[in-house]
TORKE-856452 format. One record per residue: x, y, z of N, C-alpha, C in turn; residue in three letters. Coordinates in steps of 0.02 Angstrom, whole numbers, plus 50000, padded with zeros to 5 digits. Example, Ala and Ser with C-alpha at 12.3 -4.5 7.8 and 13.67 -1.06 7.14 Angstrom:
<atoms>
506604971650390506154977550390506604983550390ALA506424988850354506844994750357506455000250394SER
</atoms>
This chain:
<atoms>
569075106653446569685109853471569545114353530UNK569115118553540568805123453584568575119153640UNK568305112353635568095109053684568685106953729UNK569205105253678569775101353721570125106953758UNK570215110853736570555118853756570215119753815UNK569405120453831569265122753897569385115953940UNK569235111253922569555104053977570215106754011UNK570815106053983571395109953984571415113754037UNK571095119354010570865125954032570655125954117UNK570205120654099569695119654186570295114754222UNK570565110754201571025106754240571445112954272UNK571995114954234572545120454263572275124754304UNK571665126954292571205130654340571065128654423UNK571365121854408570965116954491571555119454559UNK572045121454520572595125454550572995119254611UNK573515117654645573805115054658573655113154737UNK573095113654752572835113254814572225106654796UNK572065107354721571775101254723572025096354664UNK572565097454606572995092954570573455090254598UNK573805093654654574315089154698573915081654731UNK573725083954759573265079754804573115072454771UNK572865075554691572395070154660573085065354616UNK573685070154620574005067454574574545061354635UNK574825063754706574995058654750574515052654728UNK573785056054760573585048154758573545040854687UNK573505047054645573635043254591574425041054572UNK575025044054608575755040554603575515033854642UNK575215036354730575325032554772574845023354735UNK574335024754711574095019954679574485014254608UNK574645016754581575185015154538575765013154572UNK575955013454620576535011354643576335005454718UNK575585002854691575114997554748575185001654794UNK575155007254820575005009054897574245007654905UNK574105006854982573225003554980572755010754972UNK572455008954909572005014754897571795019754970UNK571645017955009571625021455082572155024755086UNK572545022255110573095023955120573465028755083UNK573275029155001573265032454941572975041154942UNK572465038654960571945042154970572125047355010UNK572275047055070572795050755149573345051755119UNK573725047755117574345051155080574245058655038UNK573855059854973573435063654945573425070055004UNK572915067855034572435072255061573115077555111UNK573655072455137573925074455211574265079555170UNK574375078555099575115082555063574505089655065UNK574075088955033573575096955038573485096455073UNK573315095455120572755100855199573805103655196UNK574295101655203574915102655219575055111055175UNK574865110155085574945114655044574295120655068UNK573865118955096573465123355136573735125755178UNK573925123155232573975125855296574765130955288UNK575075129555221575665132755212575595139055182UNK575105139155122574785147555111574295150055160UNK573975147455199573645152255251574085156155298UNK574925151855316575355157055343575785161355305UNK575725157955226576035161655189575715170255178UNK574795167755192574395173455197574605180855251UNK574925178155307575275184155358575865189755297UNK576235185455271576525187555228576375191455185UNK575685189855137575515195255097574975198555159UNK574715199755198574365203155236574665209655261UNK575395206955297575635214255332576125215555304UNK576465209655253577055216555223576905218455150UNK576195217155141576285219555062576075226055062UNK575565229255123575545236255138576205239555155UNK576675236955185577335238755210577715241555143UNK577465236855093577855234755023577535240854978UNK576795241954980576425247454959576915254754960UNK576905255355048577055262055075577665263855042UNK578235258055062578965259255020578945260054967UNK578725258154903578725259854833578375266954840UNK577655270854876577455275754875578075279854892UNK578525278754957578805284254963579415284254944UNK579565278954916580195280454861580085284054782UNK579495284854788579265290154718579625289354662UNK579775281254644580095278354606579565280954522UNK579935281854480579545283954424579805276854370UNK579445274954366579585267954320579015265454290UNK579275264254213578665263954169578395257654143UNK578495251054177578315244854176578215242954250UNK577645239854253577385238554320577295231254332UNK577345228854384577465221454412576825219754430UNK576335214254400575665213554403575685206454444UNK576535202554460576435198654494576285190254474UNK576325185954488576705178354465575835174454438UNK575405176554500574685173754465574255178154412UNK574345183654411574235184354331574495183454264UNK575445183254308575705180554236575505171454215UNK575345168954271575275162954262574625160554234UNK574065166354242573565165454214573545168154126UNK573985171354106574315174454040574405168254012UNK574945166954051575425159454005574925154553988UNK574375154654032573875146254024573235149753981UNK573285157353961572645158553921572975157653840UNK573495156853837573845156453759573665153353737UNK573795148453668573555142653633574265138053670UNK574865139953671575345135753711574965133353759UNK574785139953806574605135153884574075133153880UNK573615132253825573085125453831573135121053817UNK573665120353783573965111053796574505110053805UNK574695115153878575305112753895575135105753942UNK574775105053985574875100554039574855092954029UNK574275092353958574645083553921575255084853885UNK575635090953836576225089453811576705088753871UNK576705092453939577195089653972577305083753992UNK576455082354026576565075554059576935072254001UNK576715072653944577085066353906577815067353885UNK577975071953882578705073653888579095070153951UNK578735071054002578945067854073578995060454074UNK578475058654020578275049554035578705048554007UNK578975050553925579395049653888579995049253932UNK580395051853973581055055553995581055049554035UNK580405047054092580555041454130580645035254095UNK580235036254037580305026654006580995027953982UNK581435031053945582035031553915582535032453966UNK582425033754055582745034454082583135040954089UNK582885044554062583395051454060583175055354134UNK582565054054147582535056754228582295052454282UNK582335052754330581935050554380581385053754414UNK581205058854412580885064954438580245063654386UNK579515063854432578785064654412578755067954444UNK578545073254400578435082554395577665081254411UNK577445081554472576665081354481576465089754506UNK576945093854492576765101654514576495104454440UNK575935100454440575475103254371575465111354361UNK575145113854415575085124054405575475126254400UNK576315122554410576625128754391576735126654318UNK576525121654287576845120454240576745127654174UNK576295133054205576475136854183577135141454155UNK577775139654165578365142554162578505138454094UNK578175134554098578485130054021577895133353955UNK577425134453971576845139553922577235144853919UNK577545148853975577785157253948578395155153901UNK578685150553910579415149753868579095148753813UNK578515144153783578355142653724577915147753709UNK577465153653739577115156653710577455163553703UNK578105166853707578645168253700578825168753636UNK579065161653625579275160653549578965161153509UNK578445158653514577545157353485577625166853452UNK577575172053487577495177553479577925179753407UNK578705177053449579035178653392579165176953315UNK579095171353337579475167153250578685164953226UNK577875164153272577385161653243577255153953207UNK577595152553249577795146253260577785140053304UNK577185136053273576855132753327577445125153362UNK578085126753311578405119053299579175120653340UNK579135127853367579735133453388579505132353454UNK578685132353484578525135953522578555130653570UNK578285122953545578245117453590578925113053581UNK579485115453561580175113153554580475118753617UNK580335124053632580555128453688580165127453734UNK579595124153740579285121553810579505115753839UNK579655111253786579725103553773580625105053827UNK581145108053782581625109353830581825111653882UNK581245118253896581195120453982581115115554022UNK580605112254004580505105954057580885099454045UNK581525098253994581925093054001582495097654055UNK582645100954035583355102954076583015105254156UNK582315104954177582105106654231582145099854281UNK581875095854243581915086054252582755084454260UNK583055087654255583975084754243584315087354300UNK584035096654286584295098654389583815097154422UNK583365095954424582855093754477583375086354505UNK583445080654464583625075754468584225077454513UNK584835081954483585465082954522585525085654567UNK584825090754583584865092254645584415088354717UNK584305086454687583675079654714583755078354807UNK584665077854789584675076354884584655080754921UNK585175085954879585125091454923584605095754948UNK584145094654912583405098154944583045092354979UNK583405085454977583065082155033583375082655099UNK584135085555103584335086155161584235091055185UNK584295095255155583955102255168583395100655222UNK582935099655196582215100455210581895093555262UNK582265088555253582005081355288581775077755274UNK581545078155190580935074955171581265072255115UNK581235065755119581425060055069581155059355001UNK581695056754951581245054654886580795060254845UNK580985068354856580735071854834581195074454768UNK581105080054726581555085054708581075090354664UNK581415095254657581155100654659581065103454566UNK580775103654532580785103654453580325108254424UNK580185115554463579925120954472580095123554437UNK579865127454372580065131354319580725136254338UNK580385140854370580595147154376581465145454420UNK581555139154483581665138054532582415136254501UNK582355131854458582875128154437583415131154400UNK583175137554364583415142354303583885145354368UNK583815145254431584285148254470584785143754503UNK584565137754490585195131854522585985133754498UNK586165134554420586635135154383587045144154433UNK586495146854430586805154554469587115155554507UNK586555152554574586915150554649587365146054647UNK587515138854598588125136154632588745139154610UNK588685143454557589315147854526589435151554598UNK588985154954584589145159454660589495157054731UNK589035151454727589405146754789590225144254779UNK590315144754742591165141154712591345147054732UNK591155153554696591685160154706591625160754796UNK590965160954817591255163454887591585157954921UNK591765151954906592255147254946592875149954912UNK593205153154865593665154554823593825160854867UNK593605166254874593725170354931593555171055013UNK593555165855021593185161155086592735163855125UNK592245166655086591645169555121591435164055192UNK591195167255238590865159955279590345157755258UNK590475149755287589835145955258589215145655323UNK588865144855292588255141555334588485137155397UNK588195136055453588225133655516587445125755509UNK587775120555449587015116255423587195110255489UNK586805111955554586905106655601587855104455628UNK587945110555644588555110255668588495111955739UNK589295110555787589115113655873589045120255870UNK588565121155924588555129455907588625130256009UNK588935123256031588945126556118589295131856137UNK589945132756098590355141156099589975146556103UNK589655145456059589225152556037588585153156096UNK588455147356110587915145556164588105149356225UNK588755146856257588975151156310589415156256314UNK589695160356251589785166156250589245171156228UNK588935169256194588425173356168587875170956154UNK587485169856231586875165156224586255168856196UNK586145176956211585695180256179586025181756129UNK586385182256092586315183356022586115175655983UNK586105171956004585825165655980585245165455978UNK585055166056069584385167556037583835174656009UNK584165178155989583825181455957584165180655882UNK584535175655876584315172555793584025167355776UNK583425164755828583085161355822582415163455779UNK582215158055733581765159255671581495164555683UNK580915162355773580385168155806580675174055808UNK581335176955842581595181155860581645183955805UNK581975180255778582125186955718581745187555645UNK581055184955644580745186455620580205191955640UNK580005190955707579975198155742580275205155741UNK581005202155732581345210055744581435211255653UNK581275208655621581435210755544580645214255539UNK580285212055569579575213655534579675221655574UNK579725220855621579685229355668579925233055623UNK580765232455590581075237155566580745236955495UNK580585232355469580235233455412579655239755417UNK579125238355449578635242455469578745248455486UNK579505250355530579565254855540579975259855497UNK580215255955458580615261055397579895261855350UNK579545259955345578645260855306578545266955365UNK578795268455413578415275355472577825271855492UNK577645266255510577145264555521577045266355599UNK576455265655634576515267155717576735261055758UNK576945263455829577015258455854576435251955871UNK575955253155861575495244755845575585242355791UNK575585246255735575705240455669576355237655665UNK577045240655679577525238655695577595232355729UNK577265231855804577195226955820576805222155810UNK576255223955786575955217255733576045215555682UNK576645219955643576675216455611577595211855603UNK577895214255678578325208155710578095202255735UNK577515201355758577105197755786576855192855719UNK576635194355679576405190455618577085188055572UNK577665189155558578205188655560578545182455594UNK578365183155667578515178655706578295170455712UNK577675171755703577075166755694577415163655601UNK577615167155569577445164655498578405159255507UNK578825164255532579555159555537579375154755598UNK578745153955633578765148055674578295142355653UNK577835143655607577305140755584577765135955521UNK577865140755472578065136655420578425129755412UNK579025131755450579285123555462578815118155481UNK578225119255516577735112755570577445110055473UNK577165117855449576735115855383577135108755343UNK577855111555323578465107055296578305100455332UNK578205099555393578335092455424577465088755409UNK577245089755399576265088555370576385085355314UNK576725090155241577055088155186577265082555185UNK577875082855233578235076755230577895070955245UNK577375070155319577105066355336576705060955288UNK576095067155235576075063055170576325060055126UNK577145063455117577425063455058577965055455078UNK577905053855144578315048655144578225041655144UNK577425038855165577225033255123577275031955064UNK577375037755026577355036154928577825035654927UNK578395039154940579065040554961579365032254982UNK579245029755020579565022455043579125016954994UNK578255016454976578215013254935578475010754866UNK578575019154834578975018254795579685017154778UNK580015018654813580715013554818580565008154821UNK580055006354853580314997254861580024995554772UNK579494997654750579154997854688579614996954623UNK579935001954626580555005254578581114999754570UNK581314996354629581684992054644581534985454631UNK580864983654618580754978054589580764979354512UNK580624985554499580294983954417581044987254370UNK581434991554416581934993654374582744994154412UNK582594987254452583274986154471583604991454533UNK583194994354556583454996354638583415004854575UNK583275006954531583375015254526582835016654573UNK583075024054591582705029454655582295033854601UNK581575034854604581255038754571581235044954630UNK581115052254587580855057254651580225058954642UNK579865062554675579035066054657579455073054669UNK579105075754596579495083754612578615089554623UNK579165094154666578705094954712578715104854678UNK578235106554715578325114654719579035118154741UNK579235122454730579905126254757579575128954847UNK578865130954834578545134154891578925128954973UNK578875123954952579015117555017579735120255047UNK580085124154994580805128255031580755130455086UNK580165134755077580195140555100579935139855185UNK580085132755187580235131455266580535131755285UNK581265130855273582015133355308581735139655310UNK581865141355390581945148655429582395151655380UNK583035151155379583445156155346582975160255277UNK582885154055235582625158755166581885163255188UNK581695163755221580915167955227581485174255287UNK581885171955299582255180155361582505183455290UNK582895179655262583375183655184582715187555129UNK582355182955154581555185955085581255192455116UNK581195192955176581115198855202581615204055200UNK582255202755224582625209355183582645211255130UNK582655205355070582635208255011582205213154993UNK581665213755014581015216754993581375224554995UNK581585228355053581845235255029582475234554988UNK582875229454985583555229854965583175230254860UNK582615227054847582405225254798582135230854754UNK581865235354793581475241454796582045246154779UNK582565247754801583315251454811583615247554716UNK583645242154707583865241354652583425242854584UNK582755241954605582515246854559582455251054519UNK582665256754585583155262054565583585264054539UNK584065259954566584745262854538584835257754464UNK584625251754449584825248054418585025250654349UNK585625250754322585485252254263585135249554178UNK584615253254124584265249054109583485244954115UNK583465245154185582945242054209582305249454214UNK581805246154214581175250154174580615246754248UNK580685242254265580115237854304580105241254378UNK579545242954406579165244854455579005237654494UNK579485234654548579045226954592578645230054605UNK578105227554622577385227654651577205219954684UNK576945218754625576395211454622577055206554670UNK577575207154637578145199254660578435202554709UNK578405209154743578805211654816579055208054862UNK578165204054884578075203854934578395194654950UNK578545193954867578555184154849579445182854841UNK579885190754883580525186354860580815180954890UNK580305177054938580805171954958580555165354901UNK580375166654851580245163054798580945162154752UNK581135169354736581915167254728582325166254722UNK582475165954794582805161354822582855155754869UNK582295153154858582055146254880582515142454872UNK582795142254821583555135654780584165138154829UNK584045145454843585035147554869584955143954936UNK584615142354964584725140655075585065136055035UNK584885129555021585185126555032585655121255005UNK585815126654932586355127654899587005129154957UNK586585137754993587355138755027587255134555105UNK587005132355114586965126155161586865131655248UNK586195134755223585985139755282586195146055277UNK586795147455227587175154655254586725159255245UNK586675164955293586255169455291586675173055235UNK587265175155258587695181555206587565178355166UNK587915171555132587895170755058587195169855018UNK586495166855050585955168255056585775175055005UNK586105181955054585775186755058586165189754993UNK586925188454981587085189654938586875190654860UNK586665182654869586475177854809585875181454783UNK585305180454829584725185654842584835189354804UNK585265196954830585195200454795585575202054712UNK586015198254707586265198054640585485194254600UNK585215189254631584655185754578584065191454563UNK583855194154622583565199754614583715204454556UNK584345207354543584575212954509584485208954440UNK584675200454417584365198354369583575199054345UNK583325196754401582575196554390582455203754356UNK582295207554403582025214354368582255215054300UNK582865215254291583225216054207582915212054157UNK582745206154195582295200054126581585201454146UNK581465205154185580565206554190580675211854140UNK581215219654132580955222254094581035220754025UNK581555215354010581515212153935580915210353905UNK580595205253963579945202353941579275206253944UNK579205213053955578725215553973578415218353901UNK578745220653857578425218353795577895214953758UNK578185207653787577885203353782577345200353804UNK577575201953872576835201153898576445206653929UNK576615213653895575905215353869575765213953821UNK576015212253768575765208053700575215202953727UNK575225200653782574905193753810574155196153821UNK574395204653858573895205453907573455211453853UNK573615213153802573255217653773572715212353733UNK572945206753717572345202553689571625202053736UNK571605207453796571095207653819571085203453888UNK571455199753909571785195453972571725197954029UNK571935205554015572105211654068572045216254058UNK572005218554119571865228554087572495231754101UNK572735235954057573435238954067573315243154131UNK573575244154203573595247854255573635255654225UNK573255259254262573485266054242574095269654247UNK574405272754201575065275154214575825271454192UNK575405264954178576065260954170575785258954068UNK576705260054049576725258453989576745252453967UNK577005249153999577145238954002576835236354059UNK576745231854057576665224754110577065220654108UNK577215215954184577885212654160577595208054245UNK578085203054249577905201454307578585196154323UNK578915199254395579805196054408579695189154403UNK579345185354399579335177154410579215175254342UNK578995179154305578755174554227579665173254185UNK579885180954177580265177054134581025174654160UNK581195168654118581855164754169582515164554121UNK582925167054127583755166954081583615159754043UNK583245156754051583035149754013582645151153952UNK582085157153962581665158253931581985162353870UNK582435168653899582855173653871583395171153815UNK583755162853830584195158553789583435157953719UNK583305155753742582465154453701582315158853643UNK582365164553683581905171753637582435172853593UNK583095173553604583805175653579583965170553502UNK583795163653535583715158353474582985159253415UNK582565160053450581925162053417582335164553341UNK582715168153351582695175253293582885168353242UNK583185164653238583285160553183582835155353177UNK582315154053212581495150953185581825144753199UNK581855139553130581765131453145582655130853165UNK583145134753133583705134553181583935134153232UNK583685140253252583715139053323583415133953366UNK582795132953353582425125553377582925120253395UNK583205120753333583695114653316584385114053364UNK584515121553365585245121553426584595118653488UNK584265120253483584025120653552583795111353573UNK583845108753546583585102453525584265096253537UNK584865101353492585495098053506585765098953565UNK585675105853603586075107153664585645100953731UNK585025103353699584485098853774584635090853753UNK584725089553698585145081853693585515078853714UNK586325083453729586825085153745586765085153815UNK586385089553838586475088253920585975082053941UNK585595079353894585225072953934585825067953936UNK586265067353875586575062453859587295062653927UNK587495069353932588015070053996587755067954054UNK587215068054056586845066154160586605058954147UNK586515055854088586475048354085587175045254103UNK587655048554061588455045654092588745044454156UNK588345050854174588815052154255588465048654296UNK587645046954278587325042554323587495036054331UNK587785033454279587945028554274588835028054299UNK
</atoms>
């Protein structure tokens, strides 16, 4: 048992810079692409997931000191502290859940495709951590090994179902075909933002400008255009960022300058992605189409690949003080951001292009998901210091809890709430995730 546990263990460990990679080439093979060709495909999608955290690296480089200074001088007194998404993710995969989460999903997944209930191969192995915190969660509560992989087992069916429904829209979004997005954390916010999106067409908030004329605006107001260009105004967000931190005028400007570089870089990273991602992408349609009658399979991908639309990384940067400010005032809320500050365009990765670019509704959304997050970080913080006192982690000095904004998801919280009735609840939970496989088989059809 200990043997199979560290296998497990060392796989989830290889982290998504080298399971993506291995897992394309292994779609692209299975679906006859020429092992070469397989192979590149693979390779083009990582050097792509590389070259996208090395600019993601500007990001934590100059505003997580920015992010430092603001929490210092907001002398926020809060007694659960934010340790941030890779230690909670390293929590979730040290449990007995998360050492065998990554064969119970895959096979949950294989299952879902042979029965048809999804189309979506979930090859974003590392995060599959979000499906361990839901089951090691329950696991805590009810002690219950049959509770714990029935609440993992359903995170990742209803993740496979909006992944599936949202499938195009993050291909139009983004450009990149035959994908969809089936990201733990990512999806638990699909249901949020499109509520949201209904209400602000209901009071006719404006929408997004997704490839519309913009020559009016061109020749009445040609510099304000362009200074809402990605560069531009990722520059001028980073200055004022820096400079509400009192920083001097050089860090200010370097760190508009790094800002600039990161809203001009990211999109090229996105088009690398795609580059790999679209030989498997066209092989497999034609593949799919012989063996199951013309259905469209997707490869679901990281939420991170969002975070190439310019809009969501300009909205992720405001949030960061707007995030800091709710902290505060929130009522209830106990959690100190730290660790996830610097990561809010994580999310809202799902809202761009939900609201189809809008910055306001974007920023809106943003911050209402925000004011959730913190509230379910300090629910779960309990818990996972329960995680982290088994020796995982060292409790930070000063802080009474640990908690971290990305671990726990209103998915997880339905979960914990059912927990209290043990194999009952399992059981709603079993009938409801039935229930919605059985409604998205109808409508597909």
């Amino acid at each position: 048992m200990e043997i199979i546990r560290e296998i497990f263990s060392y796989i989830s460990g290889l982290g998504n810079y080298v399971m993506i990679p291995i897992m394309i080439t292994l779609v692209g093979l299975i679906v006859r692409l020429k092992p070469v060709n397989a192979i590149r495909a693979g390779m083009t999608v990582g050097i792509g997931l590389i070259g996208m955290n090395m600019i993601l690296n500007l990001l934590w480089t100059y505003i997580s000191p920015v992010a430092s200074t603001l929490v210092d001088m907001s002398n926020i007194n809060l007694t659960t502290m934010d340790i941030g998404w890779t230690a909670a993710a390293g929590l979730a995969f040290s449990t007995v859940i998360g050492s065998f989460i990554i064969p119970f999903i895959l096979l949950v997944n294989i299952l879902m495709l042979i029965t048809r209930c999804t189309r979506t191969i979930n090859i974003d192995i590392w995060n599959y951590w979000h499906y361990a915190f839901s089951g090691a969660t329950v696991y805590i509560l009810t002690n219950n090994y049959i509770c714990a992989f029935i609440a993992a087992a359903a995170h990742c069916c209803i993740s496979l179902l909006i992944a599936d429904r949202t499938a195009k829209t993050m291909q139009e979004a983004l450009g990149v075909p035959g994908i969809s997005i089936p990201q733990g954390f990512a999806v638990t916010s699909v249901p949020i933002f499109l509520a949201l999106d209904k209400f602000y067409d209901l009071i006719h908030l404006p929408k997004g400008n997704a490839g519309g004329d913009d020559s009016q605006m061109t020749e009445k107001f040609g510099w304000l255009k362009t200074l809402s260009e990605p560069m531009f105004l990722g520059a001028i967000i980073g200055i004022i960022l820096g400079a509400i931190a009192r920083n001097d005028v050089k860090t200010c400007l370097t760190c508009g300058m790094a800002m600039a570089a990161l809203m001009y870089l990211l999109p090229r990273m996105v088009k690398v992605i795609m580059e790999g991602l679209l030989p498997i992408s066209n092989q497999a349609r034609d593949f799919m189409q012989k063996k199951f009658h013309g259905e469209e399979f997707y490869i679901g991908m990281d939420s991170a690949i969002m975070l190439g639309i310019p809009v969501t990384m300009q909205v992720a940067l405001v949030l960061i003080p707007i995030t800091l400010l709710l902290s505060a005032i929130l009522p209830y809320n106990q959690t100190l951001p730290v660790g996830d500050l610097a990561s809010t365009a994580y999310f809202v990765a799902m809202a761009t292009p939900i609201h189809k670019n809008s910055f306001l509704r974007t920023l809106i959304s943003g911050t209402i998901m925000m004011g959730i997050v913190l509230l379910l970080a300090t629910y779960f913080a309990p818990l996972i210091t329960n995680f982290a006192m088994t020796g995982a982690l060292e409790i930070p000095e000063g802080a009474v809890h640990v908690t971290a904004l990305s671990a726990g998801s209103w998915f997880a919280w339905v979960f914990c709430l059912l927990a209290k009735f043990r194999l009952l609840g399992s059981a709603i939970i079993v009938a409801v995730v039935g229930a919605l496989i059985t409604a998205c088989k109808k409508i597909a059809k």
